[in-house]
Structure formats: C-alpha cells, structure tokens
C-alpha positions in Angstrom: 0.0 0.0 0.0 1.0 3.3 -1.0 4.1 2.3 -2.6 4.5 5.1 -5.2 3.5 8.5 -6.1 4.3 10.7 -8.8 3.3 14.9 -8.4 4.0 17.3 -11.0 4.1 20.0 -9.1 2.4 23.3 -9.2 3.8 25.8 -6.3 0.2 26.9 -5.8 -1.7 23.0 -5.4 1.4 21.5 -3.9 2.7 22.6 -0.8 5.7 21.7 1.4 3.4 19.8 3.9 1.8 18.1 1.1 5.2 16.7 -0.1 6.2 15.4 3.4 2.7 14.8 4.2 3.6 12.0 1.2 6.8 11.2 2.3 5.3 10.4 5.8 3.0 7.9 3.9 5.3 6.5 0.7 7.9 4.6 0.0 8.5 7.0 -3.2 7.7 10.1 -4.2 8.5 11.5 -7.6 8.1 15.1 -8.2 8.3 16.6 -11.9 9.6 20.0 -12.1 8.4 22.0 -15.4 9.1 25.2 -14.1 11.8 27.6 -13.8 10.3 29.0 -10.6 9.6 25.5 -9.3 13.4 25.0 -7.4 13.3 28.4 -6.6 9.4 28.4 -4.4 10.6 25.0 -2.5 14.0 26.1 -1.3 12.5 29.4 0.0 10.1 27.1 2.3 12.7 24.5 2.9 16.1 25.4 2.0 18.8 24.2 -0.5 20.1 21.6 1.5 16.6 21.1 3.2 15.2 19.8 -0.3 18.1 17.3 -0.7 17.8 16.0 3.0 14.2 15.1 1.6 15.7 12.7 -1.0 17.2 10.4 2.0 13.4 9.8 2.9 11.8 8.9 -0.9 12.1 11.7 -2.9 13.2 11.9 -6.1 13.5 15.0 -8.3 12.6 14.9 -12.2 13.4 17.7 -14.6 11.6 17.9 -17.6 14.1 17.7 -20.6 11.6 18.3 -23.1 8.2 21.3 -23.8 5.8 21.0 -25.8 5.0 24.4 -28.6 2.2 25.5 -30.5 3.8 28.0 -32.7 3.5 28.4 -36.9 5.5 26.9 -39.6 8.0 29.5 -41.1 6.1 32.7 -40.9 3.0 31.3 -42.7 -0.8 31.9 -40.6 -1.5 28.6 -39.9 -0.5 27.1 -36.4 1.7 23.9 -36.2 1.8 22.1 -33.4 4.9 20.1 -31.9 7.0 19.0 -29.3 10.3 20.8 -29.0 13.4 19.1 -27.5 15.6 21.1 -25.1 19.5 19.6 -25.4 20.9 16.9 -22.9 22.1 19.9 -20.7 18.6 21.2 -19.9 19.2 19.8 -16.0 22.3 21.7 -16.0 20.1 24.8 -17.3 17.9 24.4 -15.2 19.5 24.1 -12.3 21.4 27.4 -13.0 18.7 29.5 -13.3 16.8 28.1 -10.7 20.4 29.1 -8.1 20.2 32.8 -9.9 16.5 32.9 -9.2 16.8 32.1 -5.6 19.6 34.7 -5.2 18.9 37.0 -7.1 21.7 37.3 -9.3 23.0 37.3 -13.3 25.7 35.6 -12.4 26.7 32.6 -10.5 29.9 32.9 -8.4 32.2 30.4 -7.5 29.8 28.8 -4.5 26.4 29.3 -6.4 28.0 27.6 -9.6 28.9 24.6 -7.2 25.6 24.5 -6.2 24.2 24.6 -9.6 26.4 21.5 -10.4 25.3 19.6 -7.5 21.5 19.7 -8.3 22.6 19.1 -11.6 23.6 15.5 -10.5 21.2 14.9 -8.5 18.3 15.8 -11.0 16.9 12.6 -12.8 15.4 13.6 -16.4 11.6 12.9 -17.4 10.8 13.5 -21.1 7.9 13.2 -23.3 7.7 10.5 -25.5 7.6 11.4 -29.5 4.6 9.1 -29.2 2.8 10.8 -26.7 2.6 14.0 -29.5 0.8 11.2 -31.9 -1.4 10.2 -29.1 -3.1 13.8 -29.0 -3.1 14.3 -32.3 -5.7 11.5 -32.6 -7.6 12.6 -29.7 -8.1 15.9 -31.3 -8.7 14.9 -35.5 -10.6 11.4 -34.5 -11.7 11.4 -31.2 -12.5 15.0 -30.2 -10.9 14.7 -26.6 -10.6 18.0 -26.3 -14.1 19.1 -26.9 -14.7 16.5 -23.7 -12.2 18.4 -21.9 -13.5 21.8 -22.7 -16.9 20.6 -21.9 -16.1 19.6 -18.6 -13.9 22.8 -18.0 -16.7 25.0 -18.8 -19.1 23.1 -16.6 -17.1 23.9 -13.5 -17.3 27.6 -14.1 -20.4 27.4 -15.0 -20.6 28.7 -18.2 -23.5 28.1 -20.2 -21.8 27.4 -23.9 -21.5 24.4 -24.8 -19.2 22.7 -27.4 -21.7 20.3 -29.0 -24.0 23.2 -30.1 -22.7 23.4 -33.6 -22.8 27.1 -33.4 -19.9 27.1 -31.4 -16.8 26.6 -33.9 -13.5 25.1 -32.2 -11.9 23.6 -34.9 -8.8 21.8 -36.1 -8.2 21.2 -39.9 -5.6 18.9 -40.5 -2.4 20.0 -43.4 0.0 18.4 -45.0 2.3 20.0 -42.2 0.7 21.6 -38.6 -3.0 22.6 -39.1 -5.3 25.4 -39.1 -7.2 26.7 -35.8 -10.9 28.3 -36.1 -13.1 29.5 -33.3 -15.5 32.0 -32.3 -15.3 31.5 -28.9 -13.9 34.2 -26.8 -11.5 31.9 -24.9 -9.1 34.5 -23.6 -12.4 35.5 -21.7 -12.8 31.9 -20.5 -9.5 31.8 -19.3 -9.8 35.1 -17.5 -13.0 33.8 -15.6 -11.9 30.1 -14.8 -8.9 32.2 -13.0 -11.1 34.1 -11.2 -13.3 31.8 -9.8 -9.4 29.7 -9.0 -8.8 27.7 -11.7 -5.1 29.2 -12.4 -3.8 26.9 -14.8 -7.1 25.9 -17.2 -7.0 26.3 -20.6 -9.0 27.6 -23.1 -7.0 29.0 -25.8 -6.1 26.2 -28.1 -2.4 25.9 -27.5 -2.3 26.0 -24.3 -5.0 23.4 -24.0 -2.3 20.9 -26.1 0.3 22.0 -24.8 -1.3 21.4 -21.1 -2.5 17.7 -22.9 0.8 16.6 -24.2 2.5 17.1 -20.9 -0.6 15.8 -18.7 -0.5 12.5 -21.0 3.8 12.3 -20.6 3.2 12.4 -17.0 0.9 9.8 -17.4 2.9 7.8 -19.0 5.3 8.1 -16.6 3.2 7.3 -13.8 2.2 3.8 -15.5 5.5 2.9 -15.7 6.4 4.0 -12.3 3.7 1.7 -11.0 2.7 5.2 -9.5 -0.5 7.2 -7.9 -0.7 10.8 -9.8 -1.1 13.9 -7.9 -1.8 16.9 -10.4 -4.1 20.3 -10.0 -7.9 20.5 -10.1 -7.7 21.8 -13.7 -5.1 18.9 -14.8 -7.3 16.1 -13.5 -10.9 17.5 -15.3 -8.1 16.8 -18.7 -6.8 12.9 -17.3 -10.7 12.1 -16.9 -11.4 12.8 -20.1 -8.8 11.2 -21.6 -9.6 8.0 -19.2 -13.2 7.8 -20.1 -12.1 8.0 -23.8 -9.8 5.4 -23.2 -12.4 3.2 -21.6 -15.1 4.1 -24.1 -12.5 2.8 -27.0 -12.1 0.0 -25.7 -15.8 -1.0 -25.2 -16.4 0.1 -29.3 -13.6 -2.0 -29.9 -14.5 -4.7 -28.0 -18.2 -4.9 -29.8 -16.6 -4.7 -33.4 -14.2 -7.6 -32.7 -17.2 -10.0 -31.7 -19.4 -8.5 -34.3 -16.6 -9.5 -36.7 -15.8 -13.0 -34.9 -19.5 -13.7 -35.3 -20.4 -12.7 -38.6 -17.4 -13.5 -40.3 -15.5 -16.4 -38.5 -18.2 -18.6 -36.8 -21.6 -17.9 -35.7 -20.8 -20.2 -32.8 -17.6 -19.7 -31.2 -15.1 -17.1 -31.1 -11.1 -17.2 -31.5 -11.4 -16.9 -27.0 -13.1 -20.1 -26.6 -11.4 -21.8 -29.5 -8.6 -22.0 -27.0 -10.1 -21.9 -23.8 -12.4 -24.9 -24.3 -11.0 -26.4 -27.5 -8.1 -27.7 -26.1 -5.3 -25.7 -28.0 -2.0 -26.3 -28.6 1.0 -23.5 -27.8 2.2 -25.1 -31.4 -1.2 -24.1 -32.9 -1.9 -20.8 -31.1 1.6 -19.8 -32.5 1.0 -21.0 -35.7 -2.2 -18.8 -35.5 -0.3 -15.9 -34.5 1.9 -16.0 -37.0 -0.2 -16.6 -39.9 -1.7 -13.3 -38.4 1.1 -10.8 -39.5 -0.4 -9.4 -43.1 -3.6 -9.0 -41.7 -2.7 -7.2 -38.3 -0.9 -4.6 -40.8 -4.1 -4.3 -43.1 -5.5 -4.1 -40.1 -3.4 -1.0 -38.7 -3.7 0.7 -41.9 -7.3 1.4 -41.3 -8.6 5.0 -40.3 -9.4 4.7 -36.3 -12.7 5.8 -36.7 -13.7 3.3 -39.2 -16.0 0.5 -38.8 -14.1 -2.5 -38.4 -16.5 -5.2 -40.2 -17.7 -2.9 -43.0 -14.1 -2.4 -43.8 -12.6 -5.9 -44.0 -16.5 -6.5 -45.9 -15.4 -3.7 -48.9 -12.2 -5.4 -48.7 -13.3 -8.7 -49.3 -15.2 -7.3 -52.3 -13.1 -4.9 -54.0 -11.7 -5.7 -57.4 -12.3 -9.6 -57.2 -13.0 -12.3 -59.1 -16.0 -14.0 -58.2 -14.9 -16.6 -56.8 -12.5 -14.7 -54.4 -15.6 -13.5 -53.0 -17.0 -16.8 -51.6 -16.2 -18.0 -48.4 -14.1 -20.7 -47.5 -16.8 -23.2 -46.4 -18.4 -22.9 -50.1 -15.3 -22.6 -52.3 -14.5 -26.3 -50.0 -17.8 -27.8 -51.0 -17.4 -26.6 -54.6 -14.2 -28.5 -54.4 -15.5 -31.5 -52.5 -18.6 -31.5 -54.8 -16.2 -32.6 -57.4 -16.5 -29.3 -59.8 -13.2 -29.3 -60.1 -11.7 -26.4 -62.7 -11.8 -22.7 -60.9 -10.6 -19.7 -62.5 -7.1 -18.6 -61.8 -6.1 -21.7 -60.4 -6.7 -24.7 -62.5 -8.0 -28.5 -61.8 -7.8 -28.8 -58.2 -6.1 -32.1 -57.3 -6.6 -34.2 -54.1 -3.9 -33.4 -51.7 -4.8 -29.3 -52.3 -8.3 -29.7 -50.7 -6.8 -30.8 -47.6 -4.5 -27.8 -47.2 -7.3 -25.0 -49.3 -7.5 -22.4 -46.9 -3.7 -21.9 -46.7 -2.7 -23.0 -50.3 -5.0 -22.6 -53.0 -6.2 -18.8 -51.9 -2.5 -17.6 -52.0 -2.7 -19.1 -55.5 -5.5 -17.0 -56.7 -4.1 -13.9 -55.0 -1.4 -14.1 -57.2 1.2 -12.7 -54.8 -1.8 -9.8 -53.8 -2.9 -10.2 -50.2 -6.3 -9.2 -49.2 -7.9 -10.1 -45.8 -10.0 -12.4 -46.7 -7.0 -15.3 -47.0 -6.0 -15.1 -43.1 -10.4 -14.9 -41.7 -11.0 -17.5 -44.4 -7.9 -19.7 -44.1 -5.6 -20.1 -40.7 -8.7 -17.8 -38.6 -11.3 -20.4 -39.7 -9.4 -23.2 -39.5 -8.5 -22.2 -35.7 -12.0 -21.9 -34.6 -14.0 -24.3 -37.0 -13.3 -27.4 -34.9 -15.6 -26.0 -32.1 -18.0 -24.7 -34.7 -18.5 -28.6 -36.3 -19.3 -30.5 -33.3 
C-alpha cells in the first residue's frame, strides 16, 4: 500500500506539507519540475540543502528535458503544433537559473555555480515521448478529446456554452504539415474567468489546451511505468478524466466490433477466446495462428481509427475480385468436394490441395496480392471451426 507517487508540481496545489505529508505515507515520491520558478518556491520554504535532505526519505527529483510548442510553420498563418526538444544539458540549465533565481543574481559565483552543479547530478530527467505528440493528435482529429475536456472545463465555471452546439466553432483542420485553428469562442475570456473563480492553470486558448494535454499524457505515462499514484491540480485532472473515459469508451467500441466480426465472419458459434479456452489448443497451434496473423494485423493498422471494423474488411473482401474470391471458404471447399473441379485462376484442383485449401489454394488466386479475406477465411477459420462442427 501506497508504494509510489508521482506529483508534477504546481507551487500553488502542492505545498511543502503536502510533499512530506507523502513522504510520511510513501515509500516514493516523484516530483516533476516544469518550471523555472519551481526550485526556486521549494528552497524558500525548505532550503537548498533542506530539499536534498528530503531525498534520504523517498524523494526523487525529475526535470523535464523536453516542452511541448504551438507556434507556426516558417512565418506562414497557420498554427503547427509540436514538441520541441531542449538539449541533454537542460538539467544543468535548469538548475542554473533556478540558483540565480533564488539569489537573485545574473551571475553565479564560485559557491552558487557549485551548487548549480550539484542539483545538476542529482536531478533525474523525465521527457515526453515522440509518441505521446501522436497520441493527442488523434484525440483531437478522430476522437474529439478535447471538446470533452473543454466541456467539462466549462461546466465547472459554470458557463452556459457548450461545445456540442454546432454554433460554437472550435476547430482543427488537419495540413500536409501543422494545421489550421478556427473558433469564435472568446476563450481568452474563458481563461480570465476560470482564473477568477481559482482555476489558475485551465486552458481555453487552443495551444495551451495541447500543450497542457501533451504534458498531462507524458506524465501519465510516466506514472504507469512508475507503478505510481498521480497527484496533479484541479484543472489537470478535469483533462486525465477525459482522456480516461475515452480510453475506456475505446475499448468498449472495440470490443463490440471484434465480436461483431468473430460472429459474422469467423463462426456464428464460437469465437477465437473459446477456441482456446475450451477447444483444447495447442501452444504449437496458437503460434501457428499468430503467426499466420502478420499481413492482416498490418491491413488491419492501416485502417482509419474511426472506421467501422467489419464494413471495412467487408469492402475489402469485395473490392476488385473475381467472383470466386468472394466466396467463403466453407463454399469454395464444398465446390471442391462436390467434385466441380476447374476454378478460374487456379486450374483442376487435385486431391492433396483440398486438404490444405485455406492456406494454399487462396494464395494461389491472390497471385502474390494479399487481401484479408486469405487469413479470416484460411488459418482464422481453420483455428476456430473445430468448435464450430461438433
């Protein structure tokens, strides 16, 4: 219990007592610094060497190595959004500021410098994955996360607007490079209001609403691996829930088109789960499955998000074929069993083919041309059909 927990600290949620109050209570505590004013705020409350005495009871300090921008592309109007990486000597930056904050000074003498240096060891780095950029631009172009997030921002200062009226435009247009921003929402307003009523750090202008998700969703990250609890600001967590229920509500979608697929395309009475779980599978033959599986999982990957699964592999199945292509397997094996013999594109069937058809015969017809049909009709059928024919 209470093993881990990581804070990425905001001077005005997270005091000093609450980061002893945590060290009191776990084993570790990781706290994310972001800010150049971060160092500066805890050693005033605690001291220099009071903040390192900390780390002999669970603390450890991160750094961020990495910021995310919203800026535009070479002087044109559009808005780009990225992630800009800071070098490998960002720790060393800054620590040094933070030391010329604290005191006050330009420059660091011989003592501060020192000091400087020594945070600069002890400073552990936390960056944002490349990936995590990706992961918000689908939330934004195919999922509309941030709509959700704005939704519930403007709840809790109860403002009457809301984002599913389509009169209200907040809208990103996906180019080549970046994108273009439209709105007719007064959101510097917003902002101005959510900060009066204490919301310091919620976001309404559109790049500081991604910027605020691509670092919530690093730190996220982070946590998972850490094994960690996640201690952010009022504002922060309205943006994690969002992006949680999304998650969940994903998966559920998913979850329904797989079995709607399983069902309607594999076997109408068993799915690939109990194929194994109460056929009696091998490793060898779950392997084999998996295997078999490659071209399809990357047909698969190459399909918009949004897309309905079954339709998909359905216009698949039917695009540019020959007739024949188009069957499934159990009638192109009992037009072979039935002793018809000749099919297009492939010639007098012989004996030992029907025994191996739905790995053989459809890579024949596909003349080197993959579609998805060959792995549901062939090894996916196959897998399953044993439960399906007793």
């Amino acid at each position: 219990m209470f093993n881990s927990i990581t804070i990425k600290y905001d001077k005005q949620s997270h005091t000093l007592g609450n980061i002893v109050e945590c060290l009191l209570f776990y084993d570790s505590v990781c706290l994310i610094i972001d800010n150049r004013t971060d160092l500066p705020t805890l050693w005033s409350k605690i001291g220099i060497e009071g903040l390192e005495r900390l780390m002999d009871y669970g603390l450890h300090l991160y750094v961020a190595t990495n910021m995310p921008g919203c800026g535009g592309i070479n002087g044109k109007s559009e808005d780009v959004y990225l992630v800009s990486a800071f070098s490998y000597s960002m720790r060393q930056r800054v620590s040094e500021v933070a030391v010329k904050d604290f005191y006050g000074v330009e420059t660091l003498d011989a003592v501060q410098q020192k000091i400087a240096n020594h945070y600069f060891d002890i400073f552990e780095e936390f960056t944002i994955p490349e990936h995590v950029r990706d992961a918000v631009h689908d939330d934004i172009y195919t999922y509309y996360v941030h709509k959700e997030i704005l939704q519930s921002q403007l709840r809790e200062i109860n403002s009457p607007i809301s984002m599913f009226d389509p009169r209200n435009k907040y809208e990103f247009k996906r180019l080549d490079q970046g994108f273009v921003f439209d709105t007719n929402i007064r959101t510097g307003e917003l902002e101005e209001q959510a900060h009066a009523l204490g919301f310091h750090d919620m976001c309404f202008r559109h790049a500081s609403l991604l910027n605020k998700m691509t670092s919530l969703y690093g730190v996220m990250e982070f946590a998972a691996q850490k094994d960690s609890s996640l201690s952010v600001t009022p504002a922060e967590s309205l943006i994690i829930s969002c992006k949680q229920k999304n998650i969940i509500s994903r998966y559920t979608q998913e979850v329904q088109q797989i079995a709607d697929f399983e069902k309607y395309e594999v076997s109408e009475f068993a799915d690939i789960a109990k194929a194994i779980d109460d056929g009696g599978k091998t490793i060898d033959e779950i392997i084999e499955l998996l295997d078999s599986a490659q071209e399809f999982k990357q047909w698969k990957s190459s399909l918009p998000n949004e897309s309905d699964f079954l339709l998909e592999y359905r216009e698949a199945l039917q695009a540019n074929l020959p007739w024949v292509q188009r069957l499934s397997g159990k009638i192109v094996r009992f037009i072979i069993s039935s002793g018809i013999g000749a099919i297009p594109f492939v010639g007098t069937v012989a004996g030992p083919i029907v025994s191996g058809f739905d790995t053989f015969v459809v890579d024949k017809w596909q003349h080197g041309l993959w579609k998805p049909a060959q792995f549901v009709n062939g090894s996916l059928k196959k897998f399953t059909e044993i439960m399906e024919e007793v």
